[in-house]
N, C-alpha and C positions, 0 to 999 in steps of 0.2 A: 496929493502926496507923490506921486507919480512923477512928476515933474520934479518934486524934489530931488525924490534918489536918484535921478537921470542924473540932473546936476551936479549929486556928492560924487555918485560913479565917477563920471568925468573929470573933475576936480581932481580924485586918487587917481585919476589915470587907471581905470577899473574899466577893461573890455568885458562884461556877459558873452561867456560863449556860446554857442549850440549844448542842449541839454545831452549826455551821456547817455545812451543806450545801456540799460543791463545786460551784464555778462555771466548772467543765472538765472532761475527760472524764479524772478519777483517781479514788481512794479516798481518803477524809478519812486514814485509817489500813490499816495490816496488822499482823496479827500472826502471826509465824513463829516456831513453838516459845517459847521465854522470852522473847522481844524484841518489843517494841512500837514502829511505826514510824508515825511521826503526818508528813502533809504538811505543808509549810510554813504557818502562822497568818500571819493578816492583822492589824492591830489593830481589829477588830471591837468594835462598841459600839452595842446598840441598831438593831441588824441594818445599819449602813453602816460603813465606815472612816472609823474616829476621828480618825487624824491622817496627814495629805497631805504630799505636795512633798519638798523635797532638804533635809539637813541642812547646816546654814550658808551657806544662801541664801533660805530664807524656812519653816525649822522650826527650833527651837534644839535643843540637848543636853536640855534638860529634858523638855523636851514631844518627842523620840526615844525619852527614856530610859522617859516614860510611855507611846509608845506600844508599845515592847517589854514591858511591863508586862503591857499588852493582849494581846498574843501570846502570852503565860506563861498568864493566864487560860485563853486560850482554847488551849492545848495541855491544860491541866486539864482542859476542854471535853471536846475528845475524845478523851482518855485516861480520863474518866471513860465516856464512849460506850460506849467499846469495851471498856471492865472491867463492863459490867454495874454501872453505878453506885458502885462499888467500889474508891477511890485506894487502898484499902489494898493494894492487888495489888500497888503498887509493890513493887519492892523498891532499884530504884534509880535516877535516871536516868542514862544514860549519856553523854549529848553532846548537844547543842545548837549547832544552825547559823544565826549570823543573819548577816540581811543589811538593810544601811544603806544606802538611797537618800541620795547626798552628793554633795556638789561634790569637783572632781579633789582638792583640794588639804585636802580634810577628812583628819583623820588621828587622830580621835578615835573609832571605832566601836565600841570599846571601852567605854567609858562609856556609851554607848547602850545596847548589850549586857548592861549589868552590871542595866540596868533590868527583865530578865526575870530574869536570873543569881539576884539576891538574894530576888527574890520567889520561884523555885521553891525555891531554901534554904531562907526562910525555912517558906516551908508544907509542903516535905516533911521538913524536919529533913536529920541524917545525906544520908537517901536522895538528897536534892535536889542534893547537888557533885557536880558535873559538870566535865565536859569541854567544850570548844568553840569555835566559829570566829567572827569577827567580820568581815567583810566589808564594804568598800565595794563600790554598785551604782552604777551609770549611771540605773537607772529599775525601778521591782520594779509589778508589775501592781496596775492600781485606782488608781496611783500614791500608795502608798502607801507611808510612809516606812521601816515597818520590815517584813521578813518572819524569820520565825523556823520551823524544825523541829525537830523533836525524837527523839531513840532511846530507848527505857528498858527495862531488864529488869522481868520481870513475874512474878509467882506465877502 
């Protein structure tokens, strides 16, 4: 399977970056018997956060949904870290928690969400449907618009 998402990656024109360092006293990830638990992603890009501020007050739906996007990458990140180079370890992931820096009365985070959603479909295939929560925030650290984590079972 390995081979494959190398492939889809490529395909979307999907570079894996270097996995992020935390900037707090946690662990990027753990892994507990078959499950892989990755901390919440930032939408990192070229070592700073890509996209700022609140949805529908001065970020639109698109550029949320891109910066969930960024958060999808970069759970690839390090999931791939912590696999020893290796997506094919996936075997599925399991849920996804994001959260949407928004104004009170936003009521689309959904959409936003759907901006990592499809991208992990689409590069893990099968494996990639998931489960998941979409939240509005008040303010998510870096202020940054979106944050997202991730669960997945693992070989």
């Amino acid at each position: 399977m390995s081979a494959e998402i190398e492939t889809r990656l490529k395909e979307l024109g999907i570079v894996i970056p270097e996995a992020v360092a935390p900037v707090a006293n946690y662990v990027p990830y753990v892994i507990t018997g078959s499950t892989l638990y990755i901390s919440g992603q930032l939408p990192m890009e070229s070592g700073k956060v890509a996209v700022t501020g609140h949805v529908a007050k001065n970020v639109d739906v698109a550029a949320a949904a891109r910066a969930a996007e960024l958060c999808a990458i970069n759970i690839l990140a390090q999931a791939k870290a912590a696999l020893g180079g290796d997506l094919g370890r996936i075997r599925r992931l399991v849920k996804i928690n994001g959260f949407v820096a928004s104004v009170p009365e936003f009521t689309e985070q959904h959409l936003v969400i759907n901006g990592a959603s499809n991208l992990l479909a689409n590069v893990l295939g099968e494996a990639g449907k998931h489960a998941r929560a979409a939240v509005g925030m008040a303010s998510l650290p870096f202020n940054a618009a979106v944050e997202i984590d991730a669960i997945l079972e693992i070989a």
